[in-house]
N, C-alpha and C positions, 0 to 999 in steps of 0.2 A: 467234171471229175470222173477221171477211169472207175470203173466195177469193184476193177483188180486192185486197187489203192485201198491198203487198211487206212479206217481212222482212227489217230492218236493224239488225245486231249494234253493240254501241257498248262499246268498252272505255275505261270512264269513268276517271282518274283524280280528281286535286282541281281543285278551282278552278270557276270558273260553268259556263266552257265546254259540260261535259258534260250541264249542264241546259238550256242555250240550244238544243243540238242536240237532243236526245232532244224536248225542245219543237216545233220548227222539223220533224224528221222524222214526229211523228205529225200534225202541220197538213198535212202533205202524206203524209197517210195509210198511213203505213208505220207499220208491228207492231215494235214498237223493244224489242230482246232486251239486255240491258246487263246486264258482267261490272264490278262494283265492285269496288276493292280496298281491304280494313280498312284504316281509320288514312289513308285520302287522298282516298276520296270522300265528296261530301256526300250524309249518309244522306238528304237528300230528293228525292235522285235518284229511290228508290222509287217517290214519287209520280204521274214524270214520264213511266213506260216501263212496258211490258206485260208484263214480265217481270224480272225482275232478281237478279241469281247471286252473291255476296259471294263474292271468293277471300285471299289470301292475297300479297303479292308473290312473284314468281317461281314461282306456280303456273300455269306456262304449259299443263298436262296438264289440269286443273280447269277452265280456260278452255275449250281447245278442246271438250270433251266438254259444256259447258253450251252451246254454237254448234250443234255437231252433232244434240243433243236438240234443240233448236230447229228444226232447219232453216237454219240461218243459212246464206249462199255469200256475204252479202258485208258488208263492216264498217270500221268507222272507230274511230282512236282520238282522243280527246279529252279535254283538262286533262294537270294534270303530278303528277308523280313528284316528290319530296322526295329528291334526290340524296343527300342526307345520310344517309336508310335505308339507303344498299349498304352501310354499316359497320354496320347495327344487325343485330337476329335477322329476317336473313332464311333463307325454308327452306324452296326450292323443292322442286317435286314433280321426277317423274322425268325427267318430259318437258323441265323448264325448265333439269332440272341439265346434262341432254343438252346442249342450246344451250350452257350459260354455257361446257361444258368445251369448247366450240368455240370460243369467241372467245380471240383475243389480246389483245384489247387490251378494257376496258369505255367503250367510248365510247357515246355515245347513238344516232349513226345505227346502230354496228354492230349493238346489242343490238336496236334499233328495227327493221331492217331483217332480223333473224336470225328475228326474231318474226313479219314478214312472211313471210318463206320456211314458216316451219313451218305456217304457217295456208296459203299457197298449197297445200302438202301435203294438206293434208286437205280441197281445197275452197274456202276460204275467203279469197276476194280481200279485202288493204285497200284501200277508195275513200278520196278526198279526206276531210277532215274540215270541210273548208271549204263543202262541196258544196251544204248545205241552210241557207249563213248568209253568203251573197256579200256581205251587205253591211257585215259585220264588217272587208274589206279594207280597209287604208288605201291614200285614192286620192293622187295625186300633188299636192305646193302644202302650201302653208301653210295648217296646220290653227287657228293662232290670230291674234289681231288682231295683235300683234308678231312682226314678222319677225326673223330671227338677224342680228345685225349684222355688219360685216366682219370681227372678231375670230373670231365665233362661227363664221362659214362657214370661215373658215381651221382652225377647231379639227374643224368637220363634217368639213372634208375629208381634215384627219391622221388622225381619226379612223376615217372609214371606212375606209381604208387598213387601219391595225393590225384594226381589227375583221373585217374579209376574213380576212388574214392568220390572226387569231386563230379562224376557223370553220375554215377549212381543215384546222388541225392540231385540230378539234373538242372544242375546248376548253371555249369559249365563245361568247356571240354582241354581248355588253354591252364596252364601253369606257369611260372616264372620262377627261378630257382637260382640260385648261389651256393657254393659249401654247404648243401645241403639242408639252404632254409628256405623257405616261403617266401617269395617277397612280391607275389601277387595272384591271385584268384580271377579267371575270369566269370563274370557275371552278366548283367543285358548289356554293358558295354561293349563286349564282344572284342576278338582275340587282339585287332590290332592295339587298341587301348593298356589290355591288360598290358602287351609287349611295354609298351612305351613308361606304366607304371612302374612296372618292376624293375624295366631297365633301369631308370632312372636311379633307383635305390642301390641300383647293384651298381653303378656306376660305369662296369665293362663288365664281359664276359659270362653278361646271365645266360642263362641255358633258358630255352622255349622248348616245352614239351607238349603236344596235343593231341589226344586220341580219340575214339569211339568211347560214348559213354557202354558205359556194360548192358548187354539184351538192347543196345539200339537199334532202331528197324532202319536199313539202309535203304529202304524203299525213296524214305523220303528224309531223310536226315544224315548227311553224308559229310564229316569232316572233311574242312577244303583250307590249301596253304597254295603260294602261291609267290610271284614275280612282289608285290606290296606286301607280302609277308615278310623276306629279309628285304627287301628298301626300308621298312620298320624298324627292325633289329637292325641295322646299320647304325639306324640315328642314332641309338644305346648302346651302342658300339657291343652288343649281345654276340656269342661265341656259336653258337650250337642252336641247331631245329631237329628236333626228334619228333616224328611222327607214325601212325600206324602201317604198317604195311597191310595193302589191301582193303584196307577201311577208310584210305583219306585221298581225295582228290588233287593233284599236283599240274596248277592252272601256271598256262605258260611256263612247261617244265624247262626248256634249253635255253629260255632266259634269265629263269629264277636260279638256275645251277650258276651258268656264267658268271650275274652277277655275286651268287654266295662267294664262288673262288675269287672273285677280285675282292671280295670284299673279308677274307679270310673266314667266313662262315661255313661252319661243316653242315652239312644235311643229313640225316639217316634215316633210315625208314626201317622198322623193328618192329 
């Protein structure tokens, strides 16, 4: 490894995310150290990074000690976590049971942010996860040829309401909406679910709204939609996706557009 090469730690969960960065961080010549966890990253992450340390969930002690063999001081997380695992065999180490028996409540920022703290302890700042892939933000405007009609912007805007609401007590960050009623909450199911709930009830034309929760730290928690966002909302024959502009990540954007316009689905970003 060059001198001149920064090192940059990456706690990979699932999804692309973690390949697009680990990608994006070595094009810009950093020595990319990356802690996988069984059962949620893609094993070809390996391919993509200079290093790479397989843990366990909740083996937050495992973690840091492959950081510190390294050299790492500074690190980003990227992809997600299968909420549905806190009920499975999890079986952290010592360090991680430390943290869990600190928190009150298992919310995402808390755990998310508990995990920053212990890594600040030893060194080990989290940066942006966004840092080396700015172009993944979604920018403000209408991302597709069809614009939300006056129904749908009345539903965007009850909707971002409750979906605030609902970040705040960090819940969730997904809504589902009709004529301006409820007809699903997202919760550990996570957004595609919700989609498919609500559609369901609504029968056609629900609106998807999902933001930033309020005071989220974008460090490491970054609302993300995508190309299986509307494939989703297709199947419920759902009308509209509102999301944050500059807060929410837009994976496989020139595919996800494409297929909205064929599939008469507005996008917007607000």
């Amino acid at each position: 490894m060059s001198e001149k090469r920064k090192i940059i730690g990456l706690i990979a969960g699932g999804g692309q995310f973690p390949l697009m960065v680990a990608e994006a961080a070595r094009k810009s010549d950093f020595h990319v150290v990356a802690v996988a966890v069984h059962g949620e990253t893609d094993p070809s992450l390996s391919d993509k990074v200079d290093k790479i340390v397989w843990i366990k969930l909740g083996q937050l002690g495992h973690l840091i000690k492959a950081f510190r063999k390294e050299g790492v001081q500074e690190a980003l997380m990227a992809g997600t976590i299968t909420k549905k695992r806190m009920f499975e065999n999890i079986m952290p180490d010592l360090k991680g049971l430390a943290v869990m028996s600190k928190l009150a409540i298992f919310h995402d920022d808390d755990i998310l942010r508990a995990v920053a703290s212990e890594l600040a302890k030893e060194g080990i700042e989290i940066v942006s996860s966004t840092a080396h892939l700015p172009e993944l933000i979604a920018p403000p405007g209408c991302l597709t040829r069809r614009k939300p009609g006056k129904t749908e912007n009345e539903d965007i805007c009850f909707g971002w309401e409750v979906a605030k609401e609902l970040g705040r007590l960090d819940i969730g960050q997904s809504v589902v909406v009709r004529s301006k009623t409820v007809l699903a909450l997202e919760a550990i199911d996570g957004t595609d679910e919700t989609i498919l709930r609500g559609g369901r009830l609504a029968k056609k034309n629900a609106v998807v709204v999902k933001v930033s929760k309020p005071g989220q730290d974008l460090r490491f928690d970054v609302p993300s939609v995508g190309l299986e966002t509307v494939k989703v909302m297709s199947q419920v024959k759902a009308s509209a996706l509102a999301v944050e502009a500059g807060k929410t990540l837009l994976f496989d954007r020139s595919e996800m557009v494409e297929y909205a316009d064929r599939a008469g689905i507005a996008i917007i970003a607000r």
